[in-house]
C-alpha positions in Angstrom: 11.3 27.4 9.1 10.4 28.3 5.2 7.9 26.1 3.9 10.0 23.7 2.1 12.1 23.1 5.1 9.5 21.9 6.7 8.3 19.5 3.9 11.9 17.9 3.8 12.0 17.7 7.5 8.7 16.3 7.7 9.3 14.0 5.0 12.8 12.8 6.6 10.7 11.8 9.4 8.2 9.9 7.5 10.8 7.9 6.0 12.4 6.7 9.0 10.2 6.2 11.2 8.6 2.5 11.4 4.8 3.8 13.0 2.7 6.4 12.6 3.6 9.7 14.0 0.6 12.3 15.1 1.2 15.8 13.4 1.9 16.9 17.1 4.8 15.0 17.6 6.4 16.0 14.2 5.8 19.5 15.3 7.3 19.4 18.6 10.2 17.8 17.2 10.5 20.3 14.5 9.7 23.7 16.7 6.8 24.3 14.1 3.4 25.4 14.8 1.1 22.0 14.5 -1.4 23.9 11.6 1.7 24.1 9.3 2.8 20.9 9.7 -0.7 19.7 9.1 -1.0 22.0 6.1 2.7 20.4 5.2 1.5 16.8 5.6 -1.6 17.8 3.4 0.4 19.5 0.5 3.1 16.1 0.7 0.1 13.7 0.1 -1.5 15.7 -2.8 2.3 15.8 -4.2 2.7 11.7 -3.8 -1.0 11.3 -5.4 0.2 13.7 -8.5 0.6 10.6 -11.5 2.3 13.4 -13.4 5.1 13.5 -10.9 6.0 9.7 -9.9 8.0 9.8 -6.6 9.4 6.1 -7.0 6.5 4.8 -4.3 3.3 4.6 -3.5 1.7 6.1 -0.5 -0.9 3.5 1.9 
């Protein structure tokens, strides 16, 4: 799965789901080695903390 596949997939999931989900679970679910989910859920929360590019919401 390309990179940004696996940002929008991971990001999906994020957005649904109504607990926290471990980086193993997201990668078992999306057939992804757990290091690039990890370096997936890194790159998403340096993206939401970018104040030049506003996603609509704030991340907790």
């Amino acid at each position: 799965m390309a990179d940004t596949h696996i940002a929008g997939a991971i990001e999906a999931i994020l957005m649904v789901v109504d607990e926290p989900v471990a980086p193993a679970d997201i990668a078992a679910a999306l057939d992804v080695p757990e290091p690039e989910v990890v370096a997936a859920l890194h790159a998403l929360r340096d993206e939401y903390a970018d104040p030049d590019r506003p996603r609509g919401f704030e991340p907790a």
